[in-house]
C-alpha positions in Angstrom: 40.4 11.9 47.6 43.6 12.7 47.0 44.4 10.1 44.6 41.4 10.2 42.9 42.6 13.9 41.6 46.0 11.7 40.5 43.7 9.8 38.2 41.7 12.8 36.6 45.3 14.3 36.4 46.7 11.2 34.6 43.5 11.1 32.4 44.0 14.7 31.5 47.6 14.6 30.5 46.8 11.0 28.4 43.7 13.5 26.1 46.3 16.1 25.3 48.2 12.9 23.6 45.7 10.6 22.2 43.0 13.1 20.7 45.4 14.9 18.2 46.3 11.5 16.6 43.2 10.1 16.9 41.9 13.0 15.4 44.6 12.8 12.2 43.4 9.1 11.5 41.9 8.7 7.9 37.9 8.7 8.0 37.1 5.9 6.1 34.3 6.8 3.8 31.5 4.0 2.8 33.7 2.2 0.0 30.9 1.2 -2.5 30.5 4.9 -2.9 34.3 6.3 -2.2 36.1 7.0 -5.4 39.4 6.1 -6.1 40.6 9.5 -7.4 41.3 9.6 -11.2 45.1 10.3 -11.7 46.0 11.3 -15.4 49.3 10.2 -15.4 48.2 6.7 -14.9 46.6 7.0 -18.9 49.7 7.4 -21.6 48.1 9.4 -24.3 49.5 9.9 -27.3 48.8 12.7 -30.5 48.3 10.9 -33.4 47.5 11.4 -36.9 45.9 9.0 -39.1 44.0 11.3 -41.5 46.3 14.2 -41.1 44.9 15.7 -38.5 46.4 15.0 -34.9 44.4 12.7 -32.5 44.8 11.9 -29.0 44.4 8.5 -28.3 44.9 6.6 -25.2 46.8 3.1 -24.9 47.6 0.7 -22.6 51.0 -1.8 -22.3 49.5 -4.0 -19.8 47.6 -5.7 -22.7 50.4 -7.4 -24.0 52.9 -7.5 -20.9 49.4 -9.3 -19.0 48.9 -11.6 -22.0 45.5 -10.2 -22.9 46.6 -10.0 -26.2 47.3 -13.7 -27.1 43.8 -15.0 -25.5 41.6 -16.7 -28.1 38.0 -15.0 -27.5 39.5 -11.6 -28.7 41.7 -12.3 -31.4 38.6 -14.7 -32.8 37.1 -11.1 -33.2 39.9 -9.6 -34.7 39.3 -11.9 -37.3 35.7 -11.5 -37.7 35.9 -7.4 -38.0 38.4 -8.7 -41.0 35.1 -10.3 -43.0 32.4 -8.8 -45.1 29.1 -9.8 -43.5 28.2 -11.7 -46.4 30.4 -14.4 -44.7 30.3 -16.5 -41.7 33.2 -17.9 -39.4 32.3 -21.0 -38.0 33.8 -21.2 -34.7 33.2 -23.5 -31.7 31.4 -21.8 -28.9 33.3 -22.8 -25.8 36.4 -21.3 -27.0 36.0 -19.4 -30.0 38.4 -21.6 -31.7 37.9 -21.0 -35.7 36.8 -23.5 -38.2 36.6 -21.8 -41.4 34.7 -19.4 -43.1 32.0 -19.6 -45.7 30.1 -18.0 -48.1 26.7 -16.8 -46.0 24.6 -17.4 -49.3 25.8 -21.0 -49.3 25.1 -21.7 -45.7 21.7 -20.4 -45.6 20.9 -22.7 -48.7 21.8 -25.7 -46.7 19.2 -28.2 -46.0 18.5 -28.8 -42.4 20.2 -32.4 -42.3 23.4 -31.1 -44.1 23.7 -28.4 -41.7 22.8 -30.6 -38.8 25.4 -33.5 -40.3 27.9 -30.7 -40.5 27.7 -29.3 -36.8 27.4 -33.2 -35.5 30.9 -33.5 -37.8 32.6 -30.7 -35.5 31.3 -31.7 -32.3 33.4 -34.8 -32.7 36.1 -33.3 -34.3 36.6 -31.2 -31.7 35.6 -33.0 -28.0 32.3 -31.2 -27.9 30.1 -33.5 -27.0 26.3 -34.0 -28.3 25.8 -30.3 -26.6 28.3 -28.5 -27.8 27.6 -25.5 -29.5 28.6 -24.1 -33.3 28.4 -21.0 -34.2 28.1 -19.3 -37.6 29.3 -15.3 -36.9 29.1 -13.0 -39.6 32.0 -10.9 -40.7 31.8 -7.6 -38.9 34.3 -4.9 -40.8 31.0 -3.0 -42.2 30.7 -2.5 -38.4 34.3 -2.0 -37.2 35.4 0.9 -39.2 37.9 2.1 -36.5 39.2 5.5 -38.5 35.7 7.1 -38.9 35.3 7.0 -34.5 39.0 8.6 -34.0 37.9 12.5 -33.8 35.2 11.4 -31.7 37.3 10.1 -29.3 40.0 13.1 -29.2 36.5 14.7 -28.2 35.1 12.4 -25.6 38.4 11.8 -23.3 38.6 15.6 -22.6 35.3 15.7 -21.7 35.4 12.5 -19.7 38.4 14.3 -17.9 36.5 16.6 -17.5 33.9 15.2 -15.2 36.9 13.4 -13.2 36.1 9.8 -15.5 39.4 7.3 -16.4 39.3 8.5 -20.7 39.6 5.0 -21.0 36.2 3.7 -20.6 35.4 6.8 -23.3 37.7 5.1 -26.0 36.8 1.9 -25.6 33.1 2.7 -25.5 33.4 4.2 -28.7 35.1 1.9 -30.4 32.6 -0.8 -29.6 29.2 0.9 -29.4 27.9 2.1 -33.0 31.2 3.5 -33.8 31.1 6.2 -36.4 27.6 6.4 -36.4 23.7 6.9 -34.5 22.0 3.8 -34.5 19.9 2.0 -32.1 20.4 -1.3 -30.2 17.9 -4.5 -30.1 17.1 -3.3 -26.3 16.4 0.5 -27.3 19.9 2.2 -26.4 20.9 5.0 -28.3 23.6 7.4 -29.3 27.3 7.4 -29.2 27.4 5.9 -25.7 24.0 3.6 -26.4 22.3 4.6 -23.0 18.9 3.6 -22.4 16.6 6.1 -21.8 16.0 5.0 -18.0 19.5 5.9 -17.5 20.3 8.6 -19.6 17.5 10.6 -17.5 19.4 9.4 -14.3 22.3 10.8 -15.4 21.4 14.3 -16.5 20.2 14.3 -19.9 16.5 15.1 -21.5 15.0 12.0 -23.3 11.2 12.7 -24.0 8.6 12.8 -27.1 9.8 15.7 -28.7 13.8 15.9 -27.5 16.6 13.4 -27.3 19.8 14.5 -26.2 21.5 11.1 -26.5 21.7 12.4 -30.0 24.3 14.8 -28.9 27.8 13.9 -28.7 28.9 15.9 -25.7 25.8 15.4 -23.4 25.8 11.9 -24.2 29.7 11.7 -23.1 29.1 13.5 -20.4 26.2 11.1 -19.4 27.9 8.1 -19.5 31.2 9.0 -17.9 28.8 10.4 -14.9 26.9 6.2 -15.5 30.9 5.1 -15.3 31.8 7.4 -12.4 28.9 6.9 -9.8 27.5 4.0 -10.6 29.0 1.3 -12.2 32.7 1.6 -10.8 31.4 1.7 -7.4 29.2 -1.8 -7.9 32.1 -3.1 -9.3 34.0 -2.0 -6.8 31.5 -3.5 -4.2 31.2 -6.5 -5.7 35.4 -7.0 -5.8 34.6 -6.3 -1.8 32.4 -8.8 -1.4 34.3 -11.4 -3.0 37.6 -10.1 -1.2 39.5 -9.7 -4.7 42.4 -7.3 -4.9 42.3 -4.5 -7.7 43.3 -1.2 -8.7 40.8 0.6 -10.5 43.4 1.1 -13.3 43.7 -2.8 -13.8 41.9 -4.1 -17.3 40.8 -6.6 -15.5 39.1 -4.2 -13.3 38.0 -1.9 -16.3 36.6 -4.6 -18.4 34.5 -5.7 -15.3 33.7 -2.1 -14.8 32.2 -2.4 -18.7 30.1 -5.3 -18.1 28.1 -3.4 -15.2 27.7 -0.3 -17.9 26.3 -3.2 -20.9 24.4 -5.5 -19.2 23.4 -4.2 -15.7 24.3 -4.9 -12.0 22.3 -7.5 -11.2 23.1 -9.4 -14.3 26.9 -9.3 -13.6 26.3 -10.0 -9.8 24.0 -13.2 -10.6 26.7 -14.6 -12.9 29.1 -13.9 -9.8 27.0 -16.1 -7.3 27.5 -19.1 -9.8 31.2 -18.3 -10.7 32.0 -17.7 -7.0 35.5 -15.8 -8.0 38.5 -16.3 -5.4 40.8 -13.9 -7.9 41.0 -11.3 -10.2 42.8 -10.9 -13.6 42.5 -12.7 -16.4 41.1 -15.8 -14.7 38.1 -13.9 -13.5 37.3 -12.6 -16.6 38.1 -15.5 -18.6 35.2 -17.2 -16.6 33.1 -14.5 -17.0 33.1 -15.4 -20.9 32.0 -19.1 -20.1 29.3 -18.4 -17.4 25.6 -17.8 -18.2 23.4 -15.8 -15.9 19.6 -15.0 -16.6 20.2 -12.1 -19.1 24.1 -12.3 -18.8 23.8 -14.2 -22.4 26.0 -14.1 -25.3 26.0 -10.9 -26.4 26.7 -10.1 -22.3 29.8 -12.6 -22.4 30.9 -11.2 -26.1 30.8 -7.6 -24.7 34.7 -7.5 -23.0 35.9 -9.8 -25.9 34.9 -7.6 -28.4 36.3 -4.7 -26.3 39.5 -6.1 -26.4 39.7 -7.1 -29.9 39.5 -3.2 -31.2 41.5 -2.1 -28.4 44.2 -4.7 -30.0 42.8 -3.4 -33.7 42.9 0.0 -32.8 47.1 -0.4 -31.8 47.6 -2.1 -35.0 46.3 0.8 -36.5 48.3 3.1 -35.6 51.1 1.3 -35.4 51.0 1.0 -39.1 49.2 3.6 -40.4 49.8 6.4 -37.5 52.2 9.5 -37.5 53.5 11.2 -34.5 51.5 14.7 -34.9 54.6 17.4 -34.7 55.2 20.7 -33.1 55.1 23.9 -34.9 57.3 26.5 -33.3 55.6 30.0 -32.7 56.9 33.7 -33.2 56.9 33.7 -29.5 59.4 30.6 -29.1 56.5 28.2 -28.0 56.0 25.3 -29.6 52.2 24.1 -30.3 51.2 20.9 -31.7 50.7 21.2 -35.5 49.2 19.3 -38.4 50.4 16.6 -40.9 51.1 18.2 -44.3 
């Protein structure tokens, strides 16, 4: 008996130790739905003006310390948003390597065997095989009129901060989806952001016969931060889980992933995963992602992080040589406030 009130003793003491630090152990949340808290100072903005009126922008050195920058598949785009789209770039498929560019007038006139002779030509030129696709792109810079989108996006990071959403994805959104203008896609998105109207209900916003508030520019930022936010970074993130990759949510890697989920869906990304079977992030993931077909993970799916890299790149050049650092005018009070180009 006696030492049996040892024990409960000995049991007592060993509580008063073990359930205060049990007790300050982190409770792990369910990680396809915890959120990696967004930390501003990760994002270097920077007030710039480009029609003398001071924008904030949002860029990111990791582009050219990573190497994105010198990748073929964007800077084949950089080239196209150069053209008129009364022209073509002929490029080979697999990588995007360019060819030349023609008049579009001339190649439409072509007879089926010259055009046929002429692709046949380039396959052997360049390795192809029988198989190997050409492409004809048209030039895009009708399309990819960066300066008219920059007010927009001084707009749409403050009010993707504002509902706790990286400003990145807002930028880059912009500057790839209709920028500068309302227009709707091939699949029926719409607005600034081009949600689908599935999804823009979802998210908070009224889409019916008589109102569409995709139309508006803050609702429809607000939407698809809140898309970004609670859906697609935390499939992305479960997806990097099951495939035990390493990320930060910061990574472009990461992000561009992250914008494939918002284009072309879930379950479209995550097929194209079960054949690419990915053992690492970065560059190489992504890179794959470009040459790997799902069911409607197509082209357009595959162009859709190329394309966002390309103005990101664009968008730099920009300002590099056209930007200037938006000033401070001093106030009565002493304060400084940020002023305008004169």
């Amino acid at each position: 008996m006696k030492s049996k009130r040892v024990w409960l003793w000995i049991i007592f003491l060993a509580s008063l130790v073990l359930v205060p630090a049990i007790s300050s152990l982190p409770m792990w949340e369910d990680e396809e739905f915890a959120s990696e808290e967004f930390v501003p100072s990760q994002i270097n903005t920077i007030r710039m003006s480009l029609s003398g009126i001071c924008t904030r922008l949002i860029q990111d050195s990791a582009l050219y310390k990573e190497g994105w920058d010198s990748l073929r598949p964007p800077n084949f785009w950089r080239f196209a948003m150069k053209f008129p789209p009364d022209t073509v770039v002929v490029n080979i498929a697999k990588t995007r390597e360019i060819v030349e560019v023609l008049s579009l007038k001339e190649v439409r006139a072509w007879p089926e065997k010259r055009k046929k002779r002429y692709e046949d030509s380039l396959r052997t030129a360049y390795k192809q095989g029988k198989k190997g696709e050409i492409f004809f792109t048209s030039g895009r810079n009708h399309f990819y009129q960066f300066s008219k989108v920059l007010p927009e996006i001084d707009k749409a990071i403050a009010l993707f901060q504002d509902e706790g959403t990286d400003p990145w994805y807002a930028q880059t959104i912009l500057l790839i989806e209709s920028p500068g203008r309302l227009q709707f896609s091939t699949e029926g998105a719409y607005g600034a952001f081009q949600l689908m109207e599935g999804v823009a209900r979802d998210v908070g916003l009224i889409v019916n016969d008589s109102i569409d508030e995709r139309t508006e520019f803050d609702k429809s930022a607000r939407g698809a931060a809140r898309l970004i936010q609670r859906i697609c970074i935390p499939k992305a993130r479960a997806l990097c889980k099951q495939y035990k990759l390493n990320y930060r949510e910061h990574d472009i890697w990461f992000r561009l992933l992250v914008m494939h989920v918002y284009h072309a869906g879930i379950g479209n990304v995550r097929r194209v995963f079960r054949k690419m079977r990915p053992k690492e992030g970065g560059i190489p993931l992504i890179t794959k992602l470009w040459q790997t077909k799902g069911r409607r993970f197509g082209n357009a799916s595959q162009n859709y992080s190329q394309i966002a890299l390309s103005a990101l790149l664009e968008l730099d050049d920009l300002v590099e040589q056209e930007g200037i650092i938006c000033p401070l005018d001093q106030q009565e009070d002493g304060s400084f406030q940020e002023g305008h180009i004169r």
